[in-house]
VOTI-571910 format. One record per residue (C-alpha): residue number from 1; chain; x, y, z. Coordinates in steps of 0.001 Angstrom, whole numbers. Layout:
N
<r NUM, 'A', <X, Y, Z>>
...
! end
This chain:
146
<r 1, 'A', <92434, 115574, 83517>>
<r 2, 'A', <92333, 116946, 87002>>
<r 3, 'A', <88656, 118029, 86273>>
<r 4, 'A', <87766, 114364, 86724>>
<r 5, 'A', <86637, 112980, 89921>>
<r 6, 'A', <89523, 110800, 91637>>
<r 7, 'A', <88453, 107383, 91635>>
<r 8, 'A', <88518, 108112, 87745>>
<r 9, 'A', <91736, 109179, 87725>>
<r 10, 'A', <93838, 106497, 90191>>
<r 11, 'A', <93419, 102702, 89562>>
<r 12, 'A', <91145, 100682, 91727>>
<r 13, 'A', <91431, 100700, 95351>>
<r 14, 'A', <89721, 97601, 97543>>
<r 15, 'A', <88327, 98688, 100671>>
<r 16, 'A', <88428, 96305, 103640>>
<r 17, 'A', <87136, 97088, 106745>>
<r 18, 'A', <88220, 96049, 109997>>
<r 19, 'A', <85611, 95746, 113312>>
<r 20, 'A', <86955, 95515, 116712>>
<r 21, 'A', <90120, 95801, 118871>>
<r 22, 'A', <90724, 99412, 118197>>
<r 23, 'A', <93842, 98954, 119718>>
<r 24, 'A', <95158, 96738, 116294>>
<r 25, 'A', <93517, 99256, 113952>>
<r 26, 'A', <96605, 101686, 113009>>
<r 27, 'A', <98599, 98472, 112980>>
<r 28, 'A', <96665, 96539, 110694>>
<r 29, 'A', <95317, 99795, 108511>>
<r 30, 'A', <99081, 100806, 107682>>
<r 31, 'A', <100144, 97342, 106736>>
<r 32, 'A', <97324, 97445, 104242>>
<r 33, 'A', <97789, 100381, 102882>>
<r 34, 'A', <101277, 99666, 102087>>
<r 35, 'A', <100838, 96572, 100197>>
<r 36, 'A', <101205, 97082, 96556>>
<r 37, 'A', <98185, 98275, 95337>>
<r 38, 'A', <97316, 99893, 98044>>
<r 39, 'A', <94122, 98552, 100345>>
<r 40, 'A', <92088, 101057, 101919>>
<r 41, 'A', <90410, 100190, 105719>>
<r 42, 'A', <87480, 101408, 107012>>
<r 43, 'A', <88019, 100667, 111073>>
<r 44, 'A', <85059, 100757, 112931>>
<r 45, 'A', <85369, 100367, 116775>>
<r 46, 'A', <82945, 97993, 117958>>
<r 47, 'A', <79971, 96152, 116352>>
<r 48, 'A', <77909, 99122, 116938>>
<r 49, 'A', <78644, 101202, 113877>>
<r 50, 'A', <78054, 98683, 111671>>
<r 51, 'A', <74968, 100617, 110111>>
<r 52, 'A', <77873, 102319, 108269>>
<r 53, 'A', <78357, 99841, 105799>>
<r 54, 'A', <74773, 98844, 105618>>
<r 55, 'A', <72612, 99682, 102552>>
<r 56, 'A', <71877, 103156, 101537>>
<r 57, 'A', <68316, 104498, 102633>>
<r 58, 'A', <65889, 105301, 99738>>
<r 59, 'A', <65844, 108551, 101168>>
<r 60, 'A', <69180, 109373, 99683>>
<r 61, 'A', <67985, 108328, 96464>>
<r 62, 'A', <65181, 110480, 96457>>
<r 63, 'A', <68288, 113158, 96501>>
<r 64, 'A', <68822, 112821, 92948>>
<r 65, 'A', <67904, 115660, 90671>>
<r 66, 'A', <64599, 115221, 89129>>
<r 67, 'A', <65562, 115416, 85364>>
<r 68, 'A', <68004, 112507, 86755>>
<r 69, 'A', <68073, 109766, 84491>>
<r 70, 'A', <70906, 106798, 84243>>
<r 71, 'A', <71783, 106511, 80824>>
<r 72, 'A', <75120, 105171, 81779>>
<r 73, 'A', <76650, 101981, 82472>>
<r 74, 'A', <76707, 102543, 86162>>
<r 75, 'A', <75119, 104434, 88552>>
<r 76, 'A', <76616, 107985, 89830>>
<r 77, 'A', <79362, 107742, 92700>>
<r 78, 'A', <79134, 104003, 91973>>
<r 79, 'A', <83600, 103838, 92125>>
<r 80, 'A', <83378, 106232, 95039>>
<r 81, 'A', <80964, 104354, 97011>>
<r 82, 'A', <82979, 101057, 96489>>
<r 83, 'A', <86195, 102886, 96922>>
<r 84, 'A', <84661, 104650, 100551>>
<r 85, 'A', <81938, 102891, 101602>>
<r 86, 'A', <81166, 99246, 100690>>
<r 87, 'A', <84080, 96990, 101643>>
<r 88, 'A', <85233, 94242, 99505>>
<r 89, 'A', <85724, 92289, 102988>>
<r 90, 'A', <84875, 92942, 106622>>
<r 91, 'A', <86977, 91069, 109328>>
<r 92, 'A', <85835, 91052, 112935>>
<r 93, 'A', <88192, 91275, 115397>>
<r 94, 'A', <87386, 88831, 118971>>
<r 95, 'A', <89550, 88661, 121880>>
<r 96, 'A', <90511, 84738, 122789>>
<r 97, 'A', <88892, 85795, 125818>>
<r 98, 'A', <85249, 86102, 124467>>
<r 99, 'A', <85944, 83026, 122950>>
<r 100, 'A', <86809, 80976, 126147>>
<r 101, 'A', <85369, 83205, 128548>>
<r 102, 'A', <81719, 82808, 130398>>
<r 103, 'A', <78637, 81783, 128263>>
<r 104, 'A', <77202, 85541, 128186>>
<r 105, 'A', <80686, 86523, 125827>>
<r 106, 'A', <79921, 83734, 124194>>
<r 107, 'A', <76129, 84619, 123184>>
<r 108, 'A', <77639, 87878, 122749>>
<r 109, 'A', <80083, 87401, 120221>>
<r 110, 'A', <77390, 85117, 118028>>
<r 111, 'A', <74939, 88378, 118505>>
<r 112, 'A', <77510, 90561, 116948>>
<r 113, 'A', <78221, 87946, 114123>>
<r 114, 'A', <74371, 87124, 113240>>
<r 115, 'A', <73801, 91073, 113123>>
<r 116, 'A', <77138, 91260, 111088>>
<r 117, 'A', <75854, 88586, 108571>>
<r 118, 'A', <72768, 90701, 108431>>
<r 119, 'A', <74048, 93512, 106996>>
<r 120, 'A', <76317, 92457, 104267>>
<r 121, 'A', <73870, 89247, 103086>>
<r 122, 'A', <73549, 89895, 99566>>
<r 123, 'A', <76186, 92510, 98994>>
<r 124, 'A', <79043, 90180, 97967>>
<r 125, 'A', <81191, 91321, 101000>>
<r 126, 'A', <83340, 88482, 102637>>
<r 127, 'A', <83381, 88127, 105922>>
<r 128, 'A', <87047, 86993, 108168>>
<r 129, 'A', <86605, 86148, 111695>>
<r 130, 'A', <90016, 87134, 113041>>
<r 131, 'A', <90550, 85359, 116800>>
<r 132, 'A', <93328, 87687, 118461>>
<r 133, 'A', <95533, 85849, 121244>>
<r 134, 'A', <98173, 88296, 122716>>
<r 135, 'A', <101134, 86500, 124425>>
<r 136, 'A', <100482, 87342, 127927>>
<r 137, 'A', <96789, 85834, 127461>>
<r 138, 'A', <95734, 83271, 129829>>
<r 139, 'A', <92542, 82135, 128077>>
<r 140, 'A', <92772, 78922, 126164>>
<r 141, 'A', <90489, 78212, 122856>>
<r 142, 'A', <89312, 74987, 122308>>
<r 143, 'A', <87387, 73193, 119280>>
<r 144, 'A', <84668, 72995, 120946>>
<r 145, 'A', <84371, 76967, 120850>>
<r 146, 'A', <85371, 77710, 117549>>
! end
């Protein structure tokens, strides 16, 4: 059995991924991981690495051996990839502050969620906007903002 590939040997995993707020990252990845099964995170820092979880290039495809053919009922690396690289869920981290702050946060944070949409349209990845108010924050949120 140990000749098998992992993900063929351990049940599913879901992979979530988590953008934003480094700070919460180690917070929020253990919690996941010890829920029962076991979620896997993929934390990305800020809405700049999202290219990580966008499509594959055709380029890598090209990789495949030439006397590849898929005879199967999925593609090779297909659990891996879904286990490692394609989250089930992305949720983007904002600071109340961006929320409330001057108009150019503002514009900023709908940037990062247009270009966010972009990437996982049409790969069946949910998206969680996650609005983080610490204690000591001063900035208030209205309705009108959110």
């Amino acid at each position: 059995m140990e000749h098998y590939p992992e993900e063929l040997r351990t049940p599913p995993v879901t992979l979530a991924c988590i953008i934003g707020h480094q700070d919460l990252h180690a917070t929020i990845s253990t919690h996941l991981h010890s829920e029962q099964p076991p979620i896997n995170t993929l934390a990305l820092p800020d809405f700049s690495k999202i290219s990580v979880i966008d499509r594959t290039p055709k380029d890598k495809e090209d990789q495949l051996p030439s006397a590849y053919t898929s005879t199967g009922i999925i593609k090779r690396d297909w659990l891996l990839k879904h286990r490692t690289r394609v989250p089930a869920v992305v949720a983007a981290l904002f600071d109340v502050d961006q929320l409330s702050g001057d108009p150019v946060q503002w514009q900023q944070v709908c940037t990062d969620l247009e270009n966010l949409k972009a990437v996982i349209r049409g790969r069946n990845i949910k998206l969680v906007v996650v609005v983080v108010v610490r204690f000591n924050s001063k900035g208030k949120c209205g309705f009108t903002c959110v």
